[in-house]
N, C-alpha and C positions, 0 to 999 in steps of 0.2 A: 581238677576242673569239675565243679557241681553243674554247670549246663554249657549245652553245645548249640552253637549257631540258629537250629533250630527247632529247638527243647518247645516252642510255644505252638509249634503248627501240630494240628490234626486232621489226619489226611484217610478218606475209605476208596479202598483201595479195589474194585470192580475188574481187573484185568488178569491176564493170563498169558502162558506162554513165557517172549520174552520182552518183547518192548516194553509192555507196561509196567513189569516186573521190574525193569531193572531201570525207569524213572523213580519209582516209587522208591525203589532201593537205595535209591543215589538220596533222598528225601530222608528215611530213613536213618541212615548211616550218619548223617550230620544231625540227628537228633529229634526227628520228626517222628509223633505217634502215630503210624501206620497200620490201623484195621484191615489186614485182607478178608476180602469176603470170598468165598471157596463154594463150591455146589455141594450138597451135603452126600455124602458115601463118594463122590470121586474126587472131590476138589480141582485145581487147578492141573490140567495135563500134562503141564510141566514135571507134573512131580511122576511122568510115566515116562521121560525122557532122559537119557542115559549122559554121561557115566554113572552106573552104580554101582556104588561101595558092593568089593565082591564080586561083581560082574555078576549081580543078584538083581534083577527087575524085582523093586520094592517101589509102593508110594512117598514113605519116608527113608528112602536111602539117595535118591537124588542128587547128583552133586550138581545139577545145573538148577536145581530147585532151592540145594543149602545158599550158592552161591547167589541166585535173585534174591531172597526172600529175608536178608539178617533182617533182626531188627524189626520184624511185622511180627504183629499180633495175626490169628487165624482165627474167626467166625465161618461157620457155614449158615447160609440163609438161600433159599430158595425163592426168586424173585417171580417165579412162576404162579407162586400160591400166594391166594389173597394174604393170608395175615403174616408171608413173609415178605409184601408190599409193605405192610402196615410198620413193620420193624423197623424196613431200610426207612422208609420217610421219619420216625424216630430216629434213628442215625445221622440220619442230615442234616437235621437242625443242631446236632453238638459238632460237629465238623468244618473245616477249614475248606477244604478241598475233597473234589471228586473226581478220581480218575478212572478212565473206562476206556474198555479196547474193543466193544462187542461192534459188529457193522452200525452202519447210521440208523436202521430201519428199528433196531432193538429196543431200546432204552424209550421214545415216542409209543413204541408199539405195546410198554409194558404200561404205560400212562406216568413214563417216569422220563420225560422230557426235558429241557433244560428249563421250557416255561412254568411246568409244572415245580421244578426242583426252588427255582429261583422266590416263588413265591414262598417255598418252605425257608430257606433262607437268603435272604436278598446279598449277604456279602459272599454266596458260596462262591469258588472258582471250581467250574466242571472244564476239566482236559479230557479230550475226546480223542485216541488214536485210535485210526482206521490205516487199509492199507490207501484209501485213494482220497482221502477228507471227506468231510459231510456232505458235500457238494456235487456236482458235477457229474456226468452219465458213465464214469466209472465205480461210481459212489458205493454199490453194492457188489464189487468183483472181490471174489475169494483171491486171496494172494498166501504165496511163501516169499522165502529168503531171495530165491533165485527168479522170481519174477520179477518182484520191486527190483532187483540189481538189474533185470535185463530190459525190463517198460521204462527205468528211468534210466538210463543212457550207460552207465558208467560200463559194464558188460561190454560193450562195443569198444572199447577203447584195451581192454586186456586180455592177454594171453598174446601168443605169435604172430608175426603181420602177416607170415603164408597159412595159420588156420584160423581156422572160425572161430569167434571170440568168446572165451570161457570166464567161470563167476571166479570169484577170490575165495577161499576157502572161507567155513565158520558161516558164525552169522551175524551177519555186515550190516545188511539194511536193519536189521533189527536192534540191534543194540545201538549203533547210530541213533534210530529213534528214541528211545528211550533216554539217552543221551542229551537228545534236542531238546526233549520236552518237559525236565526238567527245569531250564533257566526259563522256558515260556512261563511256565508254572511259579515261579519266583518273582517273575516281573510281572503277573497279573497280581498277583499276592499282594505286591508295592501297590496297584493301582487300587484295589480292593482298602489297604489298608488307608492310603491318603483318600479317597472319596469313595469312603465308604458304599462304594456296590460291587458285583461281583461280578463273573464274566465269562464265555465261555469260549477256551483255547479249542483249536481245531487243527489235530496235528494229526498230516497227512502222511507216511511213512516215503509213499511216492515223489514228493515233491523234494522231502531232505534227500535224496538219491541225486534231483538235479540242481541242487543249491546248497550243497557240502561242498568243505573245503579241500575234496581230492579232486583234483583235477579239472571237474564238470566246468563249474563257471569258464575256466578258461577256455573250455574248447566251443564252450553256447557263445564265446563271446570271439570266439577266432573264425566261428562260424558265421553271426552277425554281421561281421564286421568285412568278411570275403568270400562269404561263400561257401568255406572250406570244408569238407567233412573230415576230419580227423579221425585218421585208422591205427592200429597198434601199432607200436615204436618197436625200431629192429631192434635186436639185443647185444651184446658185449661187442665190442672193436670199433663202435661209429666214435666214442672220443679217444680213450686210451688205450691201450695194451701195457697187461690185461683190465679187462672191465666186464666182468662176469662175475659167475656165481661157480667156484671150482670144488672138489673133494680134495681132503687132505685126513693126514693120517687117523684123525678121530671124527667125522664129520663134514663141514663144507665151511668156507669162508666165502664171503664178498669181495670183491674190487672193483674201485672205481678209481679210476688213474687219469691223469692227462698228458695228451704228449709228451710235455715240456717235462714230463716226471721219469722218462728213461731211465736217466743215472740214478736215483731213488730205487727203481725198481733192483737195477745193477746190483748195487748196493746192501739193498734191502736179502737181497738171496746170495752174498757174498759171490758173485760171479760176473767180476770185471772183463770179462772176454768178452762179455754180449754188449759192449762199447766200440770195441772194434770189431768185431763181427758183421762184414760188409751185407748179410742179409737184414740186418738190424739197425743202420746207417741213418737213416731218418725215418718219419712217420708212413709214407708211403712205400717201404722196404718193410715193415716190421707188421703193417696189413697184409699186403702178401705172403709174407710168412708167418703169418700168425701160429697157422698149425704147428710149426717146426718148431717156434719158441716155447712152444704149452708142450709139446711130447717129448722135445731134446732136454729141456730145461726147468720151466714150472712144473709140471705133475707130477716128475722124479723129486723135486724138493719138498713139493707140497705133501706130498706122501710119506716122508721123513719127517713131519713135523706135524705137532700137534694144532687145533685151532686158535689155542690163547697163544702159541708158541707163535705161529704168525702173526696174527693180529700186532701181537709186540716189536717182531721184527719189522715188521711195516710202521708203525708208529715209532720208531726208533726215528726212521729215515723220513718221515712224513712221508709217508705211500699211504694214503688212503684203502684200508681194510678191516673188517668188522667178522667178529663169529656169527655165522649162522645157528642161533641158541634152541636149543631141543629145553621140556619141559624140567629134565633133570638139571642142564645148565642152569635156567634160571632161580632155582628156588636155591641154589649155591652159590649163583652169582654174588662179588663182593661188595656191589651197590648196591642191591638189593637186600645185603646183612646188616649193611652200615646205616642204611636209612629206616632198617628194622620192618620193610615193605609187610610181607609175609605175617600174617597170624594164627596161630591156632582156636579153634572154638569148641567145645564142646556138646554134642547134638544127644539128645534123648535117646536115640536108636542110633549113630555112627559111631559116638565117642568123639573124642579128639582129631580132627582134622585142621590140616595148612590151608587157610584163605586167602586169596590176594586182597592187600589191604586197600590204604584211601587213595583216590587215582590225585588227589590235592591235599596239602596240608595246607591248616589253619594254624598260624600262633596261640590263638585262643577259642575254644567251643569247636574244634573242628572232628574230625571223622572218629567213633568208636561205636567198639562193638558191644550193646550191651545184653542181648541176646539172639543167639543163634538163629535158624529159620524156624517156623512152628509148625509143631504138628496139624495135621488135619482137625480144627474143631478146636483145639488145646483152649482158646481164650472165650468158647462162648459162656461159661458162666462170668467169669469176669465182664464181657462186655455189655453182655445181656442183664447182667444183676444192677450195673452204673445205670440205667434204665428204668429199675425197676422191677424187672423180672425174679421170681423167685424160682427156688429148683424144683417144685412141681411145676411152675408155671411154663419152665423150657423144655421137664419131660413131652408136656402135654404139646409144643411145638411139633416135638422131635417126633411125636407120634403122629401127628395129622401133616407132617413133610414140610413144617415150613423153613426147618432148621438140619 
């Protein structure tokens, strides 16, 4: 395969962290030239963010940095100093795309506005992630992970319906973003490419919180439509028994069962007694004793048996049941061999490391890897020389800070 889907786009790469990291990435990865541009001596603060290799805080040991960043080129440029102004506006006229994560007040503030950009070049597409869009009287609020999950709704709906409602681990709103703002970025692209101008995406991190496809819409619209506030949902026994989340001998399995799947379960654990077993008679007997069947019955078996070991005996009988997969599971898991998910890459300073690979395959031009993340700086003579620049001419940057 000599090119990939989008071997023609060039794209400068302004953001940090992880939303915009891991749009640009998703760009990238399908074959897009990716300039990151990095503040000079720190770079992106991602790269101070763990895990690292070693359990060693390094700037290039990063695995949530190796993971944003495949496939980017690294410039640092200082957008503070006049003639590291003068560079980025060189920059943008050879570019596709510009993507940036700084608050709304920044990029106007630096005189590097979209009015100002667009006049450098009239087909550029600028995608703007904020946490609250460029807009509106949130426009400048600092945000994290667990605010956007909690200001835009989804928080309220999870954890226990007797306590207070808690975030979902990781980071949700963020990469969601990043996520989102990618196909925006592809379908200005299109509009850009049929009439010829360019255009400026405005991705809010806030708003994808309450217009993603987990849950939200339903409940803005259950709400709409009655009134309703919708509070967290109990947990295991309101359809089947069992329908929870249990331990077993190496770990936890899921289940979700339905009444009418009794005998399945029966079956499923070789224990035809619990058919006649007058405490177990029908669905309103088998609520009541729920306890008696999970401590006489289930957690004595579940504990005898491994979690594939289940998962299989319940898919034997169509009992609906899944392993709960630890990090070791899945890089062994056998879909994940078969479809060859899992990559290794080798990094300048880590060596060889397991990546998760393309989250989509293409027939043709679709996801590879064709270098690593980059170091701090690694690409400014290459980027800066396409330019023009010579290597006195980027010591003498390096030395008055614009680089």
């Amino acid at each position: 395969m000599s090119e990939q889907a989008l071997s023609d786009l060039r794209v400068l790469d302004l953001t940090w962290y992880i939303a915009g990291p891991y749009c640009t990435k998703l760009l990238a990865d399908y074959g897009a030239d990716v300039v990151k541009v990095e503040r000079p001596g720190s770079g992106d603060p991602a790269r101070n963010m763990g895990p690292f290799l070693g359990d060693a805080p390094h700037p290039e040991k990063s695995g949530l940095f190796a993971h944003l960043n495949t496939n980017k080129r690294s410039i640092t440029l200082n957008l503070k100093d006049a003639a590291g102004r003068k560079l980025f506006k060189q920059l943008v006229t050879e570019v596709d795309v510009l993507v940036e994560s700084f608050r709304p007040h920044v990029m106007p503030g630096l005189g590097l506005g979209y009015e100002v950009l667009k006049e450098l070049n009239s087909r550029l597409v600028v995608a703007s992630i904020s946490n609250f869009g460029q807009t509106g009287p949130y426009r400048e609020f600092k945000a994290s992970d667990i605010v956007e999950y909690a200001m835009g709704g989804p928080m309220y709906n999870t954890g226990l319906p007797e306590r207070e409602p808690v975030k979902l681990g990781g980071t949700v709103t963020t990469t969601m973003g990043g996520n989102v703002a990618a196909p925006y970025i592809l379908g200005a692209l299109w509009a850009a490419t049929e009439q010829g101008i360019g255009q400026h995406v405005d991705i809010s991190l806030f708003e994808i919180q309450l217009g993603q496809a987990e849950r939200r819409p339903s409940y803005i619209l259950n709400y709409a439509y009655s009134g309703d506030v919708s509070v967290r949902a109990a947990g295991g026994g309101t359809l089947g028994i069992p329908y929870a989340i249990y331990p077993c001998k190496d770990g936890y399995v899921q289940f979700m069962t339905m009444p009418e799947w009794w005998p399945r379960v029966s079956r499923m654990m070789n224990k035809p007694e619990l058919l006649t077993d007058p405490r177990f008679a029908d669905f309103d007997n088998r609520l009541r004793h729920q306890a008696e069947f999970e401590s006489e019955f289930l957690l004595p078996w579940l504990m005898s048996h491994a979690k594939r070991e289940v998962t299989q005996a319940a898919q034997s009988e169509r009992e609906a049941a899944l392993p709960v997969s630890t990090a070791a599971d899945l890089v062994t898991d056998p879909q994940f061999q078969e479809r060859a998910f899992f990559v290794h890459i080798d990094h300048a300073v880590m060596g060889s490391l397991r990546y998760p690979g393309a989250p989509g395959k293409l027939a043709e031009g679709g996801w590879v890897i064709r270098r690593p993340a980059p170091l701090l700086g690694q690409h400014n003579a290459e980027v800066y020389g396409a330019l023009g620049y010579s290597k006195e001419d980027l010591a003498l940057l390096r030395e008055i800070g614009a680089i």
